[in-house]
N, C-alpha and C positions, 0 to 999 in steps of 0.2 A: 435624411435616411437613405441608405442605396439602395436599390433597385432590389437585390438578394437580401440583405434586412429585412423592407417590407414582405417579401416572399417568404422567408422563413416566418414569419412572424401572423401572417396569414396559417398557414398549415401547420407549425408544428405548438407543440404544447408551450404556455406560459410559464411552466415549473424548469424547462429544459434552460439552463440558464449558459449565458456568453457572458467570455470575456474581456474587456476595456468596452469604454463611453461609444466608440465606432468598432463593432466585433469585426475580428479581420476573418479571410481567408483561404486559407496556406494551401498555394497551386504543387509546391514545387521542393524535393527536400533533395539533401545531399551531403554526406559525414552526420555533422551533428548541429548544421544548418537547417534553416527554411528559408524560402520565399513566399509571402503574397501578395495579390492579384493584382498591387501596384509595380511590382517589382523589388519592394524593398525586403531587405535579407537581415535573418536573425539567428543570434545562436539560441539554441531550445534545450532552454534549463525545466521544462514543463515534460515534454515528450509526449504529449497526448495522456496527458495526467500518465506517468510513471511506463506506458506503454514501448514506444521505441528505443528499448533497454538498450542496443547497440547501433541509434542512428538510424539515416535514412539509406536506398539505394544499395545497400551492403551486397554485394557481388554473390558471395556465400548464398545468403537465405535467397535472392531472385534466381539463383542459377538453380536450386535446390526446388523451389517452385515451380520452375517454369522443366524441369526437367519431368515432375510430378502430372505438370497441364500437359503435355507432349503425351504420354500416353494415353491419353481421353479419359481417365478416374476420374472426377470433379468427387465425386460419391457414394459410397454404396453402402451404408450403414453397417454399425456393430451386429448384423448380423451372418454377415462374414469376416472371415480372416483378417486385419490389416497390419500389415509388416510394419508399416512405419509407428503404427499407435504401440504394437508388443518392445520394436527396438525403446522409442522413447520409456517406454514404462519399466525397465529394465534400469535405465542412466537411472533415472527417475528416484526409485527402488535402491536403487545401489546407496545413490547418494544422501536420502535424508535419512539412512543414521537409523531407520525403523526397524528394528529386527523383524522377517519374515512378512516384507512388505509389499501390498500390493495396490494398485492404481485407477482409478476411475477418471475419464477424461471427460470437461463440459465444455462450454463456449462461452463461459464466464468465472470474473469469483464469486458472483451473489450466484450463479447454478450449486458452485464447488461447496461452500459454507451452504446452503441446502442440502445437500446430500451428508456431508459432513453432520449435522444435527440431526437428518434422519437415522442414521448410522450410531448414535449416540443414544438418541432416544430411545433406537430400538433395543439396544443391545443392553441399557438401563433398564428396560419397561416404566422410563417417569421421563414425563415433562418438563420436568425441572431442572433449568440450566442459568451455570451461572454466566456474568460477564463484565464487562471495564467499562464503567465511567469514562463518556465522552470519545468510546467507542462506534466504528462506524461498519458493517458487515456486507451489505448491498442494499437493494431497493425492491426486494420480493418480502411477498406476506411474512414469511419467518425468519428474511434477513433481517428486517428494519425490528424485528423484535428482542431484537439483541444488540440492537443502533441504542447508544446512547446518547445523543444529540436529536435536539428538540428538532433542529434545523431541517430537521431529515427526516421526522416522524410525522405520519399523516393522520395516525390514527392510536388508540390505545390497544386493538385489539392482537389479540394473538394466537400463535396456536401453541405457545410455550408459557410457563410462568417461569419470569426472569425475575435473577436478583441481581442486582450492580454493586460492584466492587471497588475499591478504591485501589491505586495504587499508579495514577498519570496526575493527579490533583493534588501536587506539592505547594499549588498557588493557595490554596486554602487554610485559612487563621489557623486552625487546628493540628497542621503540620507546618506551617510556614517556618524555616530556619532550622527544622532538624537535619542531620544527616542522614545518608544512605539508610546505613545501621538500623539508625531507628527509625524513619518512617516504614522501612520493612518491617520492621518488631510491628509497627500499630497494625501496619495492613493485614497482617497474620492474623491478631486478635482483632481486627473485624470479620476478615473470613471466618475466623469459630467461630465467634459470636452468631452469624447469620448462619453457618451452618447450626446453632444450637436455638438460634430461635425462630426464624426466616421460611424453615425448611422444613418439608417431612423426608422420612428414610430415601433412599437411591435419588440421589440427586445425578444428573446423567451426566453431564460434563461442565466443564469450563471453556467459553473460549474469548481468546485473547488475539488481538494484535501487539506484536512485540516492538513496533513502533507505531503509532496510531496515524493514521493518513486523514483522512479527513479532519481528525483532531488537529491537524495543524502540525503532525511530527511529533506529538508527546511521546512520551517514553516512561516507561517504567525503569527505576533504576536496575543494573544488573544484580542479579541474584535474586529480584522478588519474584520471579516465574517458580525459581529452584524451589523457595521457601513455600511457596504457595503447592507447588506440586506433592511436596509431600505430607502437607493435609490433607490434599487430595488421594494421595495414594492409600492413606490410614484407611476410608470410606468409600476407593473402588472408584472415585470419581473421575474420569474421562477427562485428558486435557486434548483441546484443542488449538495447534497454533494456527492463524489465518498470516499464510505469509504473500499473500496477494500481493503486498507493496514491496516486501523486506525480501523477497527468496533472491537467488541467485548473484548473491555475491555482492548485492548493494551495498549494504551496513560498512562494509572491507572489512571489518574485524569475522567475521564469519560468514558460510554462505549461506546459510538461514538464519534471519532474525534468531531468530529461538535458541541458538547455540551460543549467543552472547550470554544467557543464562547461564547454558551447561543443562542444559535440559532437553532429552529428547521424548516429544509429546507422542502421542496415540494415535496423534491424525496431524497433518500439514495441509490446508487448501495453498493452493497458488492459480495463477491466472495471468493478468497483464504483460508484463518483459519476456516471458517463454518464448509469446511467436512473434514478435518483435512487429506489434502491429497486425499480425493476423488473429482470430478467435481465438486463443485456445485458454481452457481452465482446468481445475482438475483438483482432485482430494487422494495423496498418500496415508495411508492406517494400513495398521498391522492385520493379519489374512482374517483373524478371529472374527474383527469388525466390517473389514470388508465383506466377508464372506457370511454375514450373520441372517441379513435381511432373508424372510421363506419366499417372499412375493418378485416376481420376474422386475427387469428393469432392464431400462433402454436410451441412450442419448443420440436420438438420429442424426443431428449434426457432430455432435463432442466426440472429440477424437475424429474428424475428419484427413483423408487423404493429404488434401493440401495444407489445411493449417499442421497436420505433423509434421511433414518435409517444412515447413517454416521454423516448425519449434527447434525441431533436431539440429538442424543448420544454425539456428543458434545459439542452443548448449551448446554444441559443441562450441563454438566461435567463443564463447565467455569463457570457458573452461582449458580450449588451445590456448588460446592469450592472454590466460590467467588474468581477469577484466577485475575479479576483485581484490587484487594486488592494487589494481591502477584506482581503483573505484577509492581505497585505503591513502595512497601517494596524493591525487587530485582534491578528496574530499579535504584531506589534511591542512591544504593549501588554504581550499576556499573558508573552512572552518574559521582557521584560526587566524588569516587575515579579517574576516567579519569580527571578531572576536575582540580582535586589539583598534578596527574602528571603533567599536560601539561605546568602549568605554571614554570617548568623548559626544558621542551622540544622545542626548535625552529624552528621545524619541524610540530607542531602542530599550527594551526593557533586557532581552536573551535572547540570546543565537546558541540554538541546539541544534542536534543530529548526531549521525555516524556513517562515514566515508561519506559516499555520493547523496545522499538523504540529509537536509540539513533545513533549517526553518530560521526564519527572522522575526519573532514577537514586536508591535510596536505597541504604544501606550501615548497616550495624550502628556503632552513634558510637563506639563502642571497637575492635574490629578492623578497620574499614573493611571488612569482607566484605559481599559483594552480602546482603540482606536483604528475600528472597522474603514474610517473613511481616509484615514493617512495610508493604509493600506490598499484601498485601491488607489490612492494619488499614486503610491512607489512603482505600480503596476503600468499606470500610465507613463511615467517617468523611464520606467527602466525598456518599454516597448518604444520611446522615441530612442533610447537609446542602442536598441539594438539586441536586447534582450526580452526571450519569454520566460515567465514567471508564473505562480499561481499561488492561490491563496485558498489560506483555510481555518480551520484552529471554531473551539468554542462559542467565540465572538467575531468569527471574522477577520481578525486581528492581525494572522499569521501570515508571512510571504513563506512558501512550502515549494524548494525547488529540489531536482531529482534528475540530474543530466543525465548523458546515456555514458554507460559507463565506460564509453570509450574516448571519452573525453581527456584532451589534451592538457599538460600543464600550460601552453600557451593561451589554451583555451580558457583554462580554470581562471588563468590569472586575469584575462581578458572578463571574463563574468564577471571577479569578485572586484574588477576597478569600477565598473558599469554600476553595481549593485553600492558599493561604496560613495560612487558619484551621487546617484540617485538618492540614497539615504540623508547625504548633506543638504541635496534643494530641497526633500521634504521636511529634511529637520531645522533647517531655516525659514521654512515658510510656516509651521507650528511654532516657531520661537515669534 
């Protein structure tokens, strides 16, 4: 064990978990590189779980930064003025599609999905919220109450009464082998259904991730947000998108998850890629909801000076260089080269995603059961070779990787040989 292992392991909590057999760590970054503390350099298909949406070192956000430190602000709370929080919340505003929208800034997405359910609750006057099967929200008292994975729950109690919905859990007898079509048709009549028995009157909202992150990258097919939303609307019900993992252009096909529906929801949280490594989180809804709560309210770090000038610096840099164009081009690559490996590999059950967001399911090649531990072998595997990875999914099962969307077709193709390579020793050493 290294010297910093034991140290970590001494002070910080036993739930904080690392990743591979020797946890490494990362001195040194640059494009869409790392180095660590030995020296050795990797392309980071990980990003700090979803984080360093456009890289390391980017000239843009450090100059934009360090322009912000030069004037002595470090701080001064939302209780005065701040230029760069009103500019951002404006792009913000503009962009997700909200008619008469306005913005609340935090320094997470388990803050933003908090604020986001208070906002819902209240404007409902009921507890009552619904949400996705093998969904994941944060790790506060009323996030993890809408967490559906066991993995992640520490407790039963809550300050909500939730009900789970189906519509990521295609792997189940009960829908296995339907199409699109119809597994939306059943998901619908479970929604009634638990709306007609589940439930009392004002149910306050829905919320959803439009591709599930911790789930491992699940997805709902397109069009069951749409479908779903309009039972929702019949009964006033509050949709929620958590686009924490999915906003800004990942998916390629849209810049918010949620738009691959055709659905614009009531509220948007986002968080992680905005400040590309720096804090920042935040909850878009319409002025109604925003504006609803009687009781004062305050985020003495969220929306801070400098994590704005980070975030700004990098909407903009995604939106100049049209990143989800590339995210759309790159993903494509890496997709559907996994795609036409696997169907020689037995070890692969499905390779899903969309553009830069994409997941590798494996399975034990004789019982097809989820296969947590070939999953971290690929992990080990693809870190001697040169790639970071990360994992997740229901059982552990899933490789869940999310480069920065400025990633290279050189790059891309580089990842998906690594990724490819890796997949053959683990799937010869399970054969």
């Amino acid at each position: 064990m290294s010297d910093l292992l034991a140290r970590h392991r001494a002070v910080m909590p036993n739930w904080l978990a690392l990743n591979y057999e020797e946890p490494l760590e990362i001195v040194s970054g640059k494009g869409n590189r790392v180095v660590d503390s030995s020296g050795k350099s990797y392309l980071d298909f990980f990003i700090g779980i979803l984080t360093n949406m456009i890289g390391y070192d980017v000239p843009e956000v450090r100059e934009a930064v360090e322009r912000q430190l030069a004037t002595g602000v470090v701080h001064t709370s939302t209780a005065y003025l701040l230029r760069g929080q009103i500019e951002l919340a404006e792009k913000i505003a503009k962009l997700s599609g909200i008619e008469d929208a306005k913005v609340f800034f935090t320094n997470s997405g388990t803050e933003a999905n908090e604020t986001a359910l208070l906002l819902a609750t209240y404007a409902r006057k009921s507890d009552q919220v619904l949400a996705m099967r093998q969904s994941y929200h944060g790790r506060s008292f009323g996030a993890i109450s809408v967490t559906s994975n066991r993995s992640w729950k520490n407790n039963s109690l809550s300050p909500l009464n939730v009900h789970f919905l189906h519509g990521t859990d295609r792997h189940l007898a009960q829908f296995r082998g339907m199409s699109d079509a119809a597994y939306i048709e059943a998901c619908v009549d479970d929604l009634r259904h638990v709306l007609s028995t589940g439930v009392s009157n004002n149910v306050a909202a829905l919320i959803a991730e439009p591709i599930q992150g911790v789930g491992g990258f699940t997805m709902a097919p397109d069009g069951l947000f749409a479908a779903y939303k309009e039972v929702l609307d019949e009964e006033g019900i509050l949709f929620i998108s958590d686009e924490v993992q999915t906003g800004w252009g990942r998916t390629g096909s849209a810049f918010f998850g949620i738009q691959n529906h055709g659905v614009t929801p009531d509220m948007m949280t986002f968080a992680k890629g905005l400040g590309n490594g720096f804090a920042v989180g935040g909850i878009v809804a319409r002025r109604d909801l925003m504006d609803g709560p009687h009781a004062l309210g305050v985020a003495t770090f969220g929306g801070n000076p400098i994590s704005m000038a980070a975030a700004r610096a990098t909407l903009d840099y995604v939106l100049d260089n049209d990143l989800q164009a590339n995210a759309a081009k790159t993903g494509e690559i890496i997709i559907s080269g996994l795609r036409e490996a696997a169907a020689r590999l037995p070890i692969v059950k499905e390779i899903r995603g969309k553009g830069l967001m994409f997941a590798i399911e494996l399975v034990d090649p004789g019982t097809k059961a989820p296969a947590p531990a070939l999953a971290v072998r690929f992990m080990e595997e693809t870190r001697k070779l040169g790639l970071l990875v990360g994992k997740g999914g229901l059982q552990g099962s899933a490789l869940r990787m999310a480069p920065p969307l400025t990633l290279t077709e050189d790059e891309a193709r580089e990842g998906l040989d690594i990724m490819i390579t890796a997949l053959e020793t683990v799937n010869d050493e399970a054969r």
